[in-house]
N, CA, C and O atoms as CSV, one atom per row, in Angstrom:
chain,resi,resn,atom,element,x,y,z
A,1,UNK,N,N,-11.880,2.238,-22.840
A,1,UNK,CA,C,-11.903,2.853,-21.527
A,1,UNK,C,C,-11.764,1.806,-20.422
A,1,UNK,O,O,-11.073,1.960,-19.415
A,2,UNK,N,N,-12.347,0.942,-20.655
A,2,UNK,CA,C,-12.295,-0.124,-19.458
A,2,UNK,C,C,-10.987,-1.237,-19.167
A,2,UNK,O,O,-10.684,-1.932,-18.197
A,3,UNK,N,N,-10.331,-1.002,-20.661
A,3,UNK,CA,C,-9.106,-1.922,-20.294
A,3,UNK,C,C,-8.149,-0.846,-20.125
A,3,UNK,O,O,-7.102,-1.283,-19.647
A,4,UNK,N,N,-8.124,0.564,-20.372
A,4,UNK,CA,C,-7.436,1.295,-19.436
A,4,UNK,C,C,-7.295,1.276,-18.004
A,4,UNK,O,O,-6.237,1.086,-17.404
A,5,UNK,N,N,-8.820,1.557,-17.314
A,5,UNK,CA,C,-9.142,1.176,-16.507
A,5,UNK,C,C,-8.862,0.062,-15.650
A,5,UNK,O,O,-8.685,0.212,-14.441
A,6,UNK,N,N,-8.800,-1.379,-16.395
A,6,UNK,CA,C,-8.802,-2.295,-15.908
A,6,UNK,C,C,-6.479,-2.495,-15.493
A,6,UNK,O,O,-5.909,-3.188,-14.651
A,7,UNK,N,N,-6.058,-1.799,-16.258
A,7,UNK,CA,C,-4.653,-1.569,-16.414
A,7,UNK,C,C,-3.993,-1.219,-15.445
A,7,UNK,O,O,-2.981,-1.739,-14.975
A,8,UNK,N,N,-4.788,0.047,-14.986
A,8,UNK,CA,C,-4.324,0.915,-13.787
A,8,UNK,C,C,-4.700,0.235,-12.320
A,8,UNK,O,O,-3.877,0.219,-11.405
A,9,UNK,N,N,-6.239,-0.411,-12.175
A,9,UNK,CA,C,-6.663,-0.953,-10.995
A,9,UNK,C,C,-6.544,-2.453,-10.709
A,9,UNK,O,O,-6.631,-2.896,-9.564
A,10,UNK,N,N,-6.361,-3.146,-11.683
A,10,UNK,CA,C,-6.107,-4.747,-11.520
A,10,UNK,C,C,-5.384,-5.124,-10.006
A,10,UNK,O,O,-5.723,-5.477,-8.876
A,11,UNK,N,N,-4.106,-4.789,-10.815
A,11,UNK,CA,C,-2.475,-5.165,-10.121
A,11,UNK,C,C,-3.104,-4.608,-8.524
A,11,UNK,O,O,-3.157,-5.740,-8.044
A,12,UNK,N,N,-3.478,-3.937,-7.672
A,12,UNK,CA,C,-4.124,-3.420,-6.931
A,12,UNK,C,C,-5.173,-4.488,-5.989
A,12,UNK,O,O,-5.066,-5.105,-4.930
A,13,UNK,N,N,-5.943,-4.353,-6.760
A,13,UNK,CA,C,-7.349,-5.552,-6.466
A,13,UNK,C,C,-6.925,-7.381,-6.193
A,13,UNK,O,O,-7.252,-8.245,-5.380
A,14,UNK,N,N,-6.053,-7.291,-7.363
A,14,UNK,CA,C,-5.708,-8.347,-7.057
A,14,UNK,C,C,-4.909,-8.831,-5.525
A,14,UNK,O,O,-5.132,-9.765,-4.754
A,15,UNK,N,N,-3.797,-7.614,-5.516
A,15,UNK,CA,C,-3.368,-7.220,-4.235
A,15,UNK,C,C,-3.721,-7.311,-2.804
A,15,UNK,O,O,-3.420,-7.831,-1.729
A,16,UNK,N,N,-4.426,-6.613,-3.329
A,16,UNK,CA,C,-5.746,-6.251,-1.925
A,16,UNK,C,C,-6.216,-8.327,-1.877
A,16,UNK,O,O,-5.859,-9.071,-0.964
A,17,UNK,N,N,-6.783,-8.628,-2.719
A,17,UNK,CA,C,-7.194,-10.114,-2.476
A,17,UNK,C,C,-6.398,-11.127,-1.826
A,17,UNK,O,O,-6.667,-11.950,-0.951
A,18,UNK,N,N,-5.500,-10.899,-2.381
A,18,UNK,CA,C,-4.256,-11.711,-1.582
A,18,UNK,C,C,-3.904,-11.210,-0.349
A,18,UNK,O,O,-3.720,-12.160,0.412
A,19,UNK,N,N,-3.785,-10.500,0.016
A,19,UNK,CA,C,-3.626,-10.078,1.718
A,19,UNK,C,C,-4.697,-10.754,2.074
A,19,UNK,O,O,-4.534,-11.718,2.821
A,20,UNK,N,N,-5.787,-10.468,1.705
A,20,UNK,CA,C,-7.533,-10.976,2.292
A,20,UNK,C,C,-7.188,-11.840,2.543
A,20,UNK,O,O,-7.261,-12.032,3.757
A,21,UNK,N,N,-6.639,-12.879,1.811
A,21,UNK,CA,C,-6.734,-14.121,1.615
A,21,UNK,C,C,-5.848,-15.179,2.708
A,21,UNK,O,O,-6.025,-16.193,3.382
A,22,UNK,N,N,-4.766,-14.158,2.360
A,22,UNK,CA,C,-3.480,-14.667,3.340
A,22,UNK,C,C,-3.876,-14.534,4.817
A,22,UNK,O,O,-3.660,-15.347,5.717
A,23,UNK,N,N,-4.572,-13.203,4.895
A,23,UNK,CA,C,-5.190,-12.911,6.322
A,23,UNK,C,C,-6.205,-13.822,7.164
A,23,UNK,O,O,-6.452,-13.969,8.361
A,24,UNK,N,N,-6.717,-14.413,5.844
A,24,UNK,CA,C,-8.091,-15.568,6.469
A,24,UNK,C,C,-7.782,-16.620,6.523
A,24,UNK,O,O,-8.611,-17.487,6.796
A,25,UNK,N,N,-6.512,-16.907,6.288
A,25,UNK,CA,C,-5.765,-18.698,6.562
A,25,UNK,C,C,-5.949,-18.813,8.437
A,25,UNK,O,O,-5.921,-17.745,9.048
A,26,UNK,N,N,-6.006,-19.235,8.694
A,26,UNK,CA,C,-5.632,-19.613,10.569
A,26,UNK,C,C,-4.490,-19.438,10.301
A,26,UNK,O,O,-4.084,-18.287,10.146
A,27,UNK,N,N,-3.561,-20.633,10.155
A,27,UNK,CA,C,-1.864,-20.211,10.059
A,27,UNK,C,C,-1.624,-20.355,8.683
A,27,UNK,O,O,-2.304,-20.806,7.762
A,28,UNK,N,N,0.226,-19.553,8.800
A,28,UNK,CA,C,0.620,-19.324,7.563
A,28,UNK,C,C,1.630,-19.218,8.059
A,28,UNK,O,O,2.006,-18.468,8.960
A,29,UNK,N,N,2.405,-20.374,7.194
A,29,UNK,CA,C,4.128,-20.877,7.365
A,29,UNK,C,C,4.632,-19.731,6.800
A,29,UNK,O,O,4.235,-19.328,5.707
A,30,UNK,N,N,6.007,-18.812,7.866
A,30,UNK,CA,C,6.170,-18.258,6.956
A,30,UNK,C,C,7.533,-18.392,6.790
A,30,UNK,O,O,7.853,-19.239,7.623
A,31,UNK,N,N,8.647,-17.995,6.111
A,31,UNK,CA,C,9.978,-18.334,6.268
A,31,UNK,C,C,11.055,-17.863,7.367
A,31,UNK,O,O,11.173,-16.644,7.492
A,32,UNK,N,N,11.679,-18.509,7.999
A,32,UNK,CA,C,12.128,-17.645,9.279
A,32,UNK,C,C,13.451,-17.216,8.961
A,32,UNK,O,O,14.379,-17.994,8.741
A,33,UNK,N,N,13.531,-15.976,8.939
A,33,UNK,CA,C,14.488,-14.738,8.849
A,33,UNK,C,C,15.790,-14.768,10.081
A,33,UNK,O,O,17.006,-14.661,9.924
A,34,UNK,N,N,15.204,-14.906,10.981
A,34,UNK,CA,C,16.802,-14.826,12.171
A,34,UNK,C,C,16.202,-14.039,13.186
A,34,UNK,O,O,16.807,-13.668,14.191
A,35,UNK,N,N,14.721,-13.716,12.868
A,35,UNK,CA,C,14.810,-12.697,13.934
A,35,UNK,C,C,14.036,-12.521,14.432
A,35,UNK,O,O,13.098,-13.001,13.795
A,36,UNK,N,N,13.441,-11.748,15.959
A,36,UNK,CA,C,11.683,-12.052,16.573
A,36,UNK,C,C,10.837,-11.074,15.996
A,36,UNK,O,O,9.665,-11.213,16.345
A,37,UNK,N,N,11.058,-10.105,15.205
A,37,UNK,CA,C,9.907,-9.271,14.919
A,37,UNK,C,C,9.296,-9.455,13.112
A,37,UNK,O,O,8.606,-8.596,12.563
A,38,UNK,N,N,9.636,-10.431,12.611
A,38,UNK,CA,C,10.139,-10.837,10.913
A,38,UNK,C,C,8.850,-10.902,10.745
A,38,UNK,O,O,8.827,-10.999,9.518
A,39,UNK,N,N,7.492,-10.924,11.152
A,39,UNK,CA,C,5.929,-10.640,11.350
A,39,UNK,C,C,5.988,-9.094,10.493
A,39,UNK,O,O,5.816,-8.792,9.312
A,40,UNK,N,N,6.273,-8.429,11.549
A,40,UNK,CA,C,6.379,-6.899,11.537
A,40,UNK,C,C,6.378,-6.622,9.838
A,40,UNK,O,O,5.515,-6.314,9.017
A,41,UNK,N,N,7.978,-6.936,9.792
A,41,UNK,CA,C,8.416,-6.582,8.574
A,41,UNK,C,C,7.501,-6.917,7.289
A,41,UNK,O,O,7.158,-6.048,6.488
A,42,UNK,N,N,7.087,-8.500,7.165
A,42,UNK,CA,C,5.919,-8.853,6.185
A,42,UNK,C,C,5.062,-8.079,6.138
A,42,UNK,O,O,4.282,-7.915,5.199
A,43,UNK,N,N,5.119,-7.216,7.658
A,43,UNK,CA,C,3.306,-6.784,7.394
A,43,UNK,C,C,3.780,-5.287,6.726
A,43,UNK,O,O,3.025,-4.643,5.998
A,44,UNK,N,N,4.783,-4.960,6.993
A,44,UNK,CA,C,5.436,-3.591,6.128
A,44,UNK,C,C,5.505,-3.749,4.982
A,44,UNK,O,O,5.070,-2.941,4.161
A,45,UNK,N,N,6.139,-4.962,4.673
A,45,UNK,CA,C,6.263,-4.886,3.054
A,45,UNK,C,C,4.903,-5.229,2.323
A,45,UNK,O,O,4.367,-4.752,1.323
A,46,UNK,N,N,4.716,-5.756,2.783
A,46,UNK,CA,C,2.546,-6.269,2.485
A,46,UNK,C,C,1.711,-4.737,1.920
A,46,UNK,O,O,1.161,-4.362,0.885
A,47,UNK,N,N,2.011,-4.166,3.291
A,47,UNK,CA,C,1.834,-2.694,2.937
A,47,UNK,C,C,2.285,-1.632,2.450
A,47,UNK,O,O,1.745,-0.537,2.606
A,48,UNK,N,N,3.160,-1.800,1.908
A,48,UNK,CA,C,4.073,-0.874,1.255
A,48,UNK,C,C,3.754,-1.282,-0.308
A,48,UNK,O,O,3.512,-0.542,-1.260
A,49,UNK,N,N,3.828,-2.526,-0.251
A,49,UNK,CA,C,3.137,-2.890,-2.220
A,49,UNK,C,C,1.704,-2.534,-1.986
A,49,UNK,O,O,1.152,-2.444,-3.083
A,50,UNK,N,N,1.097,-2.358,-1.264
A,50,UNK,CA,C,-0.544,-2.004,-0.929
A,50,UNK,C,C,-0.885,-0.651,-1.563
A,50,UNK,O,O,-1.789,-0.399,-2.360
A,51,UNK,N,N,0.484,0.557,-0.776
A,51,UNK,CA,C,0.030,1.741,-0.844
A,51,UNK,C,C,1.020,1.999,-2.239
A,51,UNK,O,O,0.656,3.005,-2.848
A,52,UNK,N,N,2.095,1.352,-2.809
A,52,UNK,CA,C,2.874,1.933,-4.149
A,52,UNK,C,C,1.385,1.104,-5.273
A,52,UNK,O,O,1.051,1.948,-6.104
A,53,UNK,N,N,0.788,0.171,-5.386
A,53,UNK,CA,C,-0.448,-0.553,-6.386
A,53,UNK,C,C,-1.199,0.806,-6.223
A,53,UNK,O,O,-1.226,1.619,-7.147
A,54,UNK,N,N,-1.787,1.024,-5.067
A,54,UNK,CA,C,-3.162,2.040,-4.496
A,54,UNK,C,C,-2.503,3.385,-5.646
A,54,UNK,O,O,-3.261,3.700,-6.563
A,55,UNK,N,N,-1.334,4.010,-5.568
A,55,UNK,CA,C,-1.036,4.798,-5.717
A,55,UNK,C,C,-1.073,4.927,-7.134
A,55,UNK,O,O,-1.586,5.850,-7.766
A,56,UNK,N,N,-0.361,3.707,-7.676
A,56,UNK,CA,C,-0.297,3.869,-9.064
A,56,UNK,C,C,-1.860,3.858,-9.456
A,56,UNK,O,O,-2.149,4.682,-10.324
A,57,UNK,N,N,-2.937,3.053,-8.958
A,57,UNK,CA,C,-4.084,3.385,-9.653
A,57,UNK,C,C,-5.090,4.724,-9.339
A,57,UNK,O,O,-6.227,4.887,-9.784
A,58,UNK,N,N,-4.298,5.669,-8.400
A,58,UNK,CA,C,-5.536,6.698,-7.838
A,58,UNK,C,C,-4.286,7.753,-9.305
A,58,UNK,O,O,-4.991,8.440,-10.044
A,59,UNK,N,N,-3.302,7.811,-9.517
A,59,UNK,CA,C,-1.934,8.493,-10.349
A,59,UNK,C,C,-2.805,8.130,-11.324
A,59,UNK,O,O,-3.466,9.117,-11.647
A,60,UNK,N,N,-3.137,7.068,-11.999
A,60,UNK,CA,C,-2.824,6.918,-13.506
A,60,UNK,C,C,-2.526,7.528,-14.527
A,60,UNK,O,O,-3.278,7.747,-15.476
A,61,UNK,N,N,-1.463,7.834,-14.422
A,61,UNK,CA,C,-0.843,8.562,-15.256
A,61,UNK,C,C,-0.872,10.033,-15.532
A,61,UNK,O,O,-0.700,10.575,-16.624
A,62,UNK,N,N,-1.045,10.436,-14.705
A,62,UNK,CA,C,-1.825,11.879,-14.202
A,62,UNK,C,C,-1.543,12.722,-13.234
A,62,UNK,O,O,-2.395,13.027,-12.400
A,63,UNK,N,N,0.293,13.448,-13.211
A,63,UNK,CA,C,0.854,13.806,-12.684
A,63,UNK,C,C,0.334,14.611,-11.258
A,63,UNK,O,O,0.766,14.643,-10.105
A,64,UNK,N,N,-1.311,15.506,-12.258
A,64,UNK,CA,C,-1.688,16.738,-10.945
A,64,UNK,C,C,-2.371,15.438,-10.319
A,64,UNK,O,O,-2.495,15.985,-9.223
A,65,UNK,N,N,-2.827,14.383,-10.137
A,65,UNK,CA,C,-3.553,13.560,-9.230
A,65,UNK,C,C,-2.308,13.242,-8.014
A,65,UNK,O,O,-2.704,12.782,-6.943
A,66,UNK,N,N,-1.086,13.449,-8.165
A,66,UNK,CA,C,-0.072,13.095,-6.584
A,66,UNK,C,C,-0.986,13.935,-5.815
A,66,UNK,O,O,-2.125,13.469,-5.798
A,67,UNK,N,N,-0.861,14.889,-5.255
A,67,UNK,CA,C,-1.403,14.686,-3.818
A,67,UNK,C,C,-2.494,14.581,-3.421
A,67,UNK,O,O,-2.659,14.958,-2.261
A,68,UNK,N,N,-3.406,14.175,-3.984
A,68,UNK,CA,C,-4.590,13.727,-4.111
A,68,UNK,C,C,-4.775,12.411,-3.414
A,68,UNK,O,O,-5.436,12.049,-2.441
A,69,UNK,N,N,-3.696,11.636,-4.523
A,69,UNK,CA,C,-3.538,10.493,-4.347
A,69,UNK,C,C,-2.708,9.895,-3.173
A,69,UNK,O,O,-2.815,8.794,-2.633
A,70,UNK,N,N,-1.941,10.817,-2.953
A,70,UNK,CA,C,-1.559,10.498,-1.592
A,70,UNK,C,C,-1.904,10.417,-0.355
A,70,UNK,O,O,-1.435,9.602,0.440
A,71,UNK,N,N,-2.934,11.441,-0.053
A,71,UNK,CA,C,-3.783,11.458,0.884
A,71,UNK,C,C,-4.806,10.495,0.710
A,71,UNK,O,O,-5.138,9.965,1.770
A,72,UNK,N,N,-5.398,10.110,-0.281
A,72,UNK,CA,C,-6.503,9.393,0.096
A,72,UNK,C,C,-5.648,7.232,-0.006
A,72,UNK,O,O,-6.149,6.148,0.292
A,73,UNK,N,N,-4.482,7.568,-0.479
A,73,UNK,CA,C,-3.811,6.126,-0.165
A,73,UNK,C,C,-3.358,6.488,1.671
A,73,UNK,O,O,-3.267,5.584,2.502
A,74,UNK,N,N,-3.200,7.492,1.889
A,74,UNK,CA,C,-2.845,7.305,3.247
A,74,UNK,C,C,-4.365,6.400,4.133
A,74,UNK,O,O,-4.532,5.354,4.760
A,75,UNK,N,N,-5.208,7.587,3.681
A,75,UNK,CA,C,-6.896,7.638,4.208
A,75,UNK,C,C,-7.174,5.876,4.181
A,75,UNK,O,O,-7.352,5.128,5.143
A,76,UNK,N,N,-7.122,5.447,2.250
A,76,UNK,CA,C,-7.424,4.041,2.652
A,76,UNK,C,C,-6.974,3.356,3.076
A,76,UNK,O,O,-7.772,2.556,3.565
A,77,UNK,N,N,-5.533,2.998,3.305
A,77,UNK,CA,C,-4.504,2.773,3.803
A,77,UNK,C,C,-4.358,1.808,5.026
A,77,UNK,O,O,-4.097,0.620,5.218
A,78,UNK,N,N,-4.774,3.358,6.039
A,78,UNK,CA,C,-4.561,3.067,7.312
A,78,UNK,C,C,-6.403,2.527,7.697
A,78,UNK,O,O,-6.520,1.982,8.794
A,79,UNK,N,N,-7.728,2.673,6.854
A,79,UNK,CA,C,-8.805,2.386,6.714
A,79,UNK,C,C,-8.416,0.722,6.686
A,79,UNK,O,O,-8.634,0.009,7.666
A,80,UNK,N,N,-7.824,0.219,5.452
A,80,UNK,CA,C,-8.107,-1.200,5.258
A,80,UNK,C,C,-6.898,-1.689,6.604
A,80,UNK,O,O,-7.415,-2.252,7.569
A,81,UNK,N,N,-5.649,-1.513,6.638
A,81,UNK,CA,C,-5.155,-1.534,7.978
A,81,UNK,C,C,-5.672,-2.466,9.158
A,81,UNK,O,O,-5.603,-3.603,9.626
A,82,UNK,N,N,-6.304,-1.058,9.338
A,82,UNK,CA,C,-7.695,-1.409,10.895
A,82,UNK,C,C,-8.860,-2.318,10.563
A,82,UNK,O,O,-9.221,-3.126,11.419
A,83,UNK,N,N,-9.325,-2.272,9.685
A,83,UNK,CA,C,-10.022,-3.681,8.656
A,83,UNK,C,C,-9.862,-4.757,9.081
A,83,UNK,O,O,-10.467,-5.345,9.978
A,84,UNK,N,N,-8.796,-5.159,8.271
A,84,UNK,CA,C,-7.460,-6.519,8.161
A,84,UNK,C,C,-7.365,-6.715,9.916
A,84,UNK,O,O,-8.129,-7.551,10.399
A,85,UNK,N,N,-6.333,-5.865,10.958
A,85,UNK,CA,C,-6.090,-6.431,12.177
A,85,UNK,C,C,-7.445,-6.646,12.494
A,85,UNK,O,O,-7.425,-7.845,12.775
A,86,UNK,N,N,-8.938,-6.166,12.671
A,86,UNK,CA,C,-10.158,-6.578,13.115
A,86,UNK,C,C,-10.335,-7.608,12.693
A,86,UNK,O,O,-10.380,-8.533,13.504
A,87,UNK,N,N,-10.496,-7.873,11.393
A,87,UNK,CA,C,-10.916,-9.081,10.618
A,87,UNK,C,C,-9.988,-10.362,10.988
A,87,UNK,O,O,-10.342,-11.541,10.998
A,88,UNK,N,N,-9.178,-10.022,11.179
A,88,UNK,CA,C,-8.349,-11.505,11.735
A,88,UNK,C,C,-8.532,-11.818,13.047
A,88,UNK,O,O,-8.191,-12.986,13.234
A,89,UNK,N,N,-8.978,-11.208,14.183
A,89,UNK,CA,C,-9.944,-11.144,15.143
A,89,UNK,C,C,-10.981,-12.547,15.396
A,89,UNK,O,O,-11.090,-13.420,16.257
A,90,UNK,N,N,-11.649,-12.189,14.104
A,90,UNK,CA,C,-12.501,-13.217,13.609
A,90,UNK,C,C,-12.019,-14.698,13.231
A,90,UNK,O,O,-12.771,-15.668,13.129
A,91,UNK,N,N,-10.636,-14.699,13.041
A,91,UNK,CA,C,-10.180,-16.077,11.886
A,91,UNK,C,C,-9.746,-16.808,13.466
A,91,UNK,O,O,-9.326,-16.239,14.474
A,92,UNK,N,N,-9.996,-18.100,13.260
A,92,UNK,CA,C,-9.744,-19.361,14.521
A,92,UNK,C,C,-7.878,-19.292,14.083
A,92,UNK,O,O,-7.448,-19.564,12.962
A,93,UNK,N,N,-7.119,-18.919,15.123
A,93,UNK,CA,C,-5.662,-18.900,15.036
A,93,UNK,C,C,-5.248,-17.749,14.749
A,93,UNK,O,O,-4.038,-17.557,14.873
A,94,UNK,N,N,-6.091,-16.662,14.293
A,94,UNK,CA,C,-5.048,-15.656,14.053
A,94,UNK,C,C,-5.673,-14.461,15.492
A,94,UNK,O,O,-6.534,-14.539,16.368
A,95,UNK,N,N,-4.720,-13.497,15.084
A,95,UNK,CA,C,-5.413,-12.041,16.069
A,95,UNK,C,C,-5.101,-10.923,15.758
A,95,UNK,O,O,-4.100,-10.816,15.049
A,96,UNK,N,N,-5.796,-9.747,16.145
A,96,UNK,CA,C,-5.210,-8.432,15.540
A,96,UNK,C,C,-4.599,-8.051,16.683
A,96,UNK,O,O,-4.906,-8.287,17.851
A,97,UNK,N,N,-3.500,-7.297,16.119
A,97,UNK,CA,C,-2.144,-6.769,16.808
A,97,UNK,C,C,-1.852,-5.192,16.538
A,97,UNK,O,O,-1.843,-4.698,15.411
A,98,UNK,N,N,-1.652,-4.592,17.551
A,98,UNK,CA,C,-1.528,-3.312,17.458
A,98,UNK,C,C,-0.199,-3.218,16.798
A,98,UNK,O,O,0.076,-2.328,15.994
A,99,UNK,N,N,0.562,-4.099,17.138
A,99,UNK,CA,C,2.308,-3.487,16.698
A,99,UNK,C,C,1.786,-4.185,14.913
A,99,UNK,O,O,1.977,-3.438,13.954
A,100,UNK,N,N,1.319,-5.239,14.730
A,100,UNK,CA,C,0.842,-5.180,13.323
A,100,UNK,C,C,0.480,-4.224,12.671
A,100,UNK,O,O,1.011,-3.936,11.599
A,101,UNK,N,N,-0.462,-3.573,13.179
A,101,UNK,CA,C,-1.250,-2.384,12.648
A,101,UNK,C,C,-0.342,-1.070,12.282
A,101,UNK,O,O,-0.320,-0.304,11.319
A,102,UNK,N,N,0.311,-1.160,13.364
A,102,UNK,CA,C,1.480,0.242,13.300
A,102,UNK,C,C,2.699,-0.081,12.230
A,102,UNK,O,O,3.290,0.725,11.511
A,103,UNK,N,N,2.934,-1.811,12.371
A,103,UNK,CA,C,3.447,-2.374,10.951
A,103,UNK,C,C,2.993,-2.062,9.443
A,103,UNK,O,O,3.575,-1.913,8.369
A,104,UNK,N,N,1.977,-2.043,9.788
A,104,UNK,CA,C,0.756,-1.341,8.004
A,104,UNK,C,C,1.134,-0.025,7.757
A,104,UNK,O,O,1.861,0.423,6.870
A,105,UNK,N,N,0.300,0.766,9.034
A,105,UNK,CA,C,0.670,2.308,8.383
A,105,UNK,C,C,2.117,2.374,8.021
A,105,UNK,O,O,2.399,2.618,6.848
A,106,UNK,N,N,3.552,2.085,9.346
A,106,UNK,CA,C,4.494,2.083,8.479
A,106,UNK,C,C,4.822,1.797,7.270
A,106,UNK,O,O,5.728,2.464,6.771
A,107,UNK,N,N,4.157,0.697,6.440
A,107,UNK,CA,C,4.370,0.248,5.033
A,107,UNK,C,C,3.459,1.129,4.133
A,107,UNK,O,O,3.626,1.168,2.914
A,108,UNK,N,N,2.632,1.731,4.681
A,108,UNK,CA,C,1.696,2.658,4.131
A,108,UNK,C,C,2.666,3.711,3.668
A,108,UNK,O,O,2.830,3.835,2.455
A,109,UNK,N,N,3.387,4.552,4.582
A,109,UNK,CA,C,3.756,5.406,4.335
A,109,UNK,C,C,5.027,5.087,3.732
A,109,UNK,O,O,5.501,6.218,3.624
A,110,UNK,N,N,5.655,4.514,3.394
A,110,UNK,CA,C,6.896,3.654,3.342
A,110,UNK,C,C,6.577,3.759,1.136
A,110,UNK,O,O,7.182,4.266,0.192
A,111,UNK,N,N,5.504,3.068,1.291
A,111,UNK,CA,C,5.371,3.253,-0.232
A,111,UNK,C,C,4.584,4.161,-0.400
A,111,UNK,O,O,4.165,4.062,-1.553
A,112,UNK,N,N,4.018,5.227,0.237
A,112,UNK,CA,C,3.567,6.552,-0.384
A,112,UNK,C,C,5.149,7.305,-0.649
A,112,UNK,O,O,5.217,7.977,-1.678
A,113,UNK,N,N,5.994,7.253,-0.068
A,113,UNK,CA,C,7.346,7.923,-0.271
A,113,UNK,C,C,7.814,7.610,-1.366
A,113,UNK,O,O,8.198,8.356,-2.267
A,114,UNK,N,N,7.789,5.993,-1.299
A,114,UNK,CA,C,8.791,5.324,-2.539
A,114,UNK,C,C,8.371,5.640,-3.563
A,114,UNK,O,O,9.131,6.071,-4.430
A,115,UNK,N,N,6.722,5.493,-3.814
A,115,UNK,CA,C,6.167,5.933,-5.172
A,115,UNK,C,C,6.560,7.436,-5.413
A,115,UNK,O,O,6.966,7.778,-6.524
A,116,UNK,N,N,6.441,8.349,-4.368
A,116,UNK,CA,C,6.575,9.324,-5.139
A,116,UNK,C,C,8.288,9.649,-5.724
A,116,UNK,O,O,8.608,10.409,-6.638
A,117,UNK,N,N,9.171,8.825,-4.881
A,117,UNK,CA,C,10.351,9.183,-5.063
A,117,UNK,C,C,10.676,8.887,-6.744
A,117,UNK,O,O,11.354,9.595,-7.489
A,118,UNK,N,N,9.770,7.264,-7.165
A,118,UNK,CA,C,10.100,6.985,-8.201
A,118,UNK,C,C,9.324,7.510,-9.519
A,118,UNK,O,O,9.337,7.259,-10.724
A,119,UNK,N,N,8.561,8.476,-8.535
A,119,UNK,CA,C,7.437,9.153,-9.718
A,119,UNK,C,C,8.261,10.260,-10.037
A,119,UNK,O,O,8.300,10.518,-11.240
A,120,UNK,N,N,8.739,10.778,-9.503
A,120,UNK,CA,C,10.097,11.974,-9.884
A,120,UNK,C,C,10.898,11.396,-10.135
A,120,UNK,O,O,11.220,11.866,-11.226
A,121,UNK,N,N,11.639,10.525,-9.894
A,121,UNK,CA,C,13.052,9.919,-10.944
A,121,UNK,C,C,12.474,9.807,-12.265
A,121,UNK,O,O,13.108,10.275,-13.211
A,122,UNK,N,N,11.581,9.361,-12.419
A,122,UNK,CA,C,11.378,9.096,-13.966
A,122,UNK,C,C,10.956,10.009,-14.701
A,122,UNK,O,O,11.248,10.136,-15.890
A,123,UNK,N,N,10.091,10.866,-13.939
A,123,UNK,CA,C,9.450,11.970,-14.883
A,123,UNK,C,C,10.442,13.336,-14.782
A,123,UNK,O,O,10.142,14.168,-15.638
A,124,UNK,N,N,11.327,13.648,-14.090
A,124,UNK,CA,C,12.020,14.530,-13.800
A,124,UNK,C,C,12.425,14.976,-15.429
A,124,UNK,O,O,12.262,16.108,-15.886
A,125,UNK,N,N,12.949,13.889,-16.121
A,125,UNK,CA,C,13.293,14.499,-17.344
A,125,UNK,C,C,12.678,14.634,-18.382
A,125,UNK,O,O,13.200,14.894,-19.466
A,126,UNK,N,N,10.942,14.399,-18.082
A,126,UNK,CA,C,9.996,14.540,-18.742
A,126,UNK,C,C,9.304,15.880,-19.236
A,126,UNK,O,O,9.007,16.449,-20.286
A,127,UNK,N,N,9.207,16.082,-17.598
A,127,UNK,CA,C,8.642,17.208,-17.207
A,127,UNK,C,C,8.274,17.951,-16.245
A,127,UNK,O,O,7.672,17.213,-15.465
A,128,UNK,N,N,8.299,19.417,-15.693
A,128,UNK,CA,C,8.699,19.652,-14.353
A,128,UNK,C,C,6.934,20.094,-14.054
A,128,UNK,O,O,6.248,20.647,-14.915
A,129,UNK,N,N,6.356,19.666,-12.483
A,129,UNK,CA,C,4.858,19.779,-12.672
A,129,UNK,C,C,5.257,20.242,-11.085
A,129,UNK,O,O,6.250,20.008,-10.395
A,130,UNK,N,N,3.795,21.142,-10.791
A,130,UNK,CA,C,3.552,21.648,-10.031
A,130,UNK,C,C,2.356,21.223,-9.722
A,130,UNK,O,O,1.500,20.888,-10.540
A,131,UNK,N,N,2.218,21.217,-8.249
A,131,UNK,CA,C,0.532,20.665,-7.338
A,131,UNK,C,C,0.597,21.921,-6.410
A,131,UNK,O,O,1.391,22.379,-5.588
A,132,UNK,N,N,-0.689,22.279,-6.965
A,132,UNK,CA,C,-1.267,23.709,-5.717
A,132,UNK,C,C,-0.181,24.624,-5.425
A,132,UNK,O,O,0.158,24.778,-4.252
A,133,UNK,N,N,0.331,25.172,-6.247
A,133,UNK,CA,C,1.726,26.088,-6.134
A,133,UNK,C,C,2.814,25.571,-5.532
A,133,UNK,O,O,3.804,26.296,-5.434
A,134,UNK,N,N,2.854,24.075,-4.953
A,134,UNK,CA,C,3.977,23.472,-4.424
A,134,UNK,C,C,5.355,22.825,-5.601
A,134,UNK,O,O,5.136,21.846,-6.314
A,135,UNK,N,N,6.489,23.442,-5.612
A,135,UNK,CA,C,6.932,22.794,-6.696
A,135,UNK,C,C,7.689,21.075,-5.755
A,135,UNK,O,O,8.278,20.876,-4.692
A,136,UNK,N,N,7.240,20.245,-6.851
A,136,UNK,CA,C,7.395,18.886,-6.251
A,136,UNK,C,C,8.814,18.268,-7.004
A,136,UNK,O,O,9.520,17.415,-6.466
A,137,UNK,N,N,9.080,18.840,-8.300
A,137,UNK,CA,C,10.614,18.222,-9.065
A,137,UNK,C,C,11.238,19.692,-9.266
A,137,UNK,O,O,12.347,19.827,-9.782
């Protein structure tokens, strides 16, 4: 049970640590793209592997758990989000940023989509499932 467990939530946790982590540096070289908002985007894609990890471990493998799981990856989501921009508040060099923040939820929702898009490509020819009378494939 627990290395099931540990299967589904790792990749996740670990996740989550590394943002922490990255978040509590003062600075952080990052590679420059060409362009003034290339912040933004990191913080989208940051969050977008945040909420497709979150997703796969609230899913595990457990088709009727989508919208479940979607809502409450939105819920924590945009929760750790507002977290993270506060908490860097705190760090000597960094600050929380509203257009950051609005950078998160975008990546939030960005991989609540993607996951589900790729949760129906694959299972489509598995099997056709229904959530709360909504047909979803």
């Amino acid at each position: 049970m627990k290395r099931v467990y540990l299967w589904w939530w790792a990749p996740f946790i670990v996740w989550l640590a590394f943002i922490f982590t990255l978040t509590s540096i003062p600075t952080v070289e990052t590679p420059d793209l060409g362009f003034d908002a290339q912040d933004k985007l990191y913080h989208l894609l940051a969050f977008m592997i945040f909420a497709g990890l979150l997703m796969r471990a609230l899913v595990a493998g457990n088709p009727d758990r989508i919208a479940y799981s979607s809502k409450r990856t939105l819920y924590y989501g945009i929760a750790y989000a507002i977290f993270d921009e506060v908490h860097q508040l705190f760090i000597p060099g960094r600050y929380g940023d509203i257009g950051d923040g609005l950078a998160d939820v975008l990546g939030i929702l960005c991989g609540v989509m993607l996951f589900l898009a790729m949760y129906r490509c694959c299972f489509r020819s598995i099997q056709s499932w229904r959530i709360k009378g909504m047909r979803i494939i």
